[in-house]
N, C-alpha and C positions, 0 to 999 in steps of 0.2 A: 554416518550422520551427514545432514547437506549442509553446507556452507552457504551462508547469505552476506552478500555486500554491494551498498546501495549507493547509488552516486547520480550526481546529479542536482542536486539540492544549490542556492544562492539566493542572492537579491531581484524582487521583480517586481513591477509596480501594478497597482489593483487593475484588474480587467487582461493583463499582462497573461501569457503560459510559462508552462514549465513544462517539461521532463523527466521525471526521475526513472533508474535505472533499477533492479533488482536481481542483480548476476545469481546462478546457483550452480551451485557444484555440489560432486560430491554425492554419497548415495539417498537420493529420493525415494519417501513411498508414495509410486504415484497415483496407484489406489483411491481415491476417497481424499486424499490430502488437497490439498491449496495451499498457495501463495497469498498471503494478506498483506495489504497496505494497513500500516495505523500510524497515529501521529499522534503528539504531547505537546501540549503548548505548556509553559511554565503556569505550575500551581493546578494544573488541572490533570485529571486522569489519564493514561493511556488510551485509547481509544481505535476501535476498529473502523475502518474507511471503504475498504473495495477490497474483494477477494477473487480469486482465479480459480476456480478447480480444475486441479488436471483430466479426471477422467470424462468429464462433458464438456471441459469449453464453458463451463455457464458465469458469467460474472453480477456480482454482487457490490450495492454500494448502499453506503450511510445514506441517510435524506440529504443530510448538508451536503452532498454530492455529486449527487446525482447530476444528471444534466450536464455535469460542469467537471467533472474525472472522466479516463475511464482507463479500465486495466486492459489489459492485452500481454501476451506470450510470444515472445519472439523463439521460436526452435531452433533457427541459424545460430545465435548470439548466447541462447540458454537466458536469456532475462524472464523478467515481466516487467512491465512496464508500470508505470501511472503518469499520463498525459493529463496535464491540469490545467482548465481555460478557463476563463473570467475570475480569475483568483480573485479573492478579497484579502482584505487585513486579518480576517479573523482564523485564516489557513495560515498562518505566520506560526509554525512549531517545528519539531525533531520528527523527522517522521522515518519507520521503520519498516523492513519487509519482514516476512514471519511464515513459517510452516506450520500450520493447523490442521486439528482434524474435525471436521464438520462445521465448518460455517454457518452463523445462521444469522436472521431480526433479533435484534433485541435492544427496546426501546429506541429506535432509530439509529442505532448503531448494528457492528457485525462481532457476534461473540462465535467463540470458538469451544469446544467441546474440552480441546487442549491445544497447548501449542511446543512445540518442538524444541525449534531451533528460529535465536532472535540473528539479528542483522545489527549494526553498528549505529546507524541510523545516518540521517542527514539531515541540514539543515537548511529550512523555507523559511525567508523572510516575505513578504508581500506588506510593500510602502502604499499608504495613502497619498 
């Protein structure tokens, strides 16, 4: 089963980046699965953000996104990544990595078929 742990997370001020990190070990199917970004902001739902499929390379993101993330797979280091620019206040949650199977739209987010194995999360602030 793959191990996820994500680092990276802190305080940043609106328009400000980030980084976050999404290590994985451990045995992958790299088949058809991805890597998912998703985040929670207190009182609101889980939510799916940007995904990585292993077997094309193809990446996937929310609308509230778009433009403004993006995923990438580092193979030296075994991450994925999620590069955050123009942040606003309203990315301000826990945000988690996730092994899924089959990513897709749904209602401007990214749902999954199923999901595996969660990651610990970490946590985005973004100051007004």
């Amino acid at each position: 089963q793959v191990q996820l742990v994500e680092s990276g997370g802190g305080l940043v001020q609106s328009g400000g980046s980030l980084r976050l990190s999404c290590a994985v070990s451990g045995s992958t199917n790299e088949e058809y699965y991805a890597i998912g970004w998703f985040r929670q902001a207190p009182g609101n739902e889980r939510e799916g953000i940007a995904s990585f499929s292993h077997h094309d390379g193809a990446a996937r993101y929310a609308d509230d996104v778009k433009g403004r993330f993006t995923i990438s797979r580092d193979n030296i280091k075994n991450t994925v990544d999620l590069q955050m620019d123009n942040v606003k206040p309203e990315d301000t949650a826990v945000y988690y990595c996730a092994e899924g199977w089959a990513p897709y739209s749904c209602s401007g987010y990214l749902c999954y078929d199923s999901i595996d194995s969660w990651g610990q999360g970490t946590q985005v602030t973004v100051s007004s």
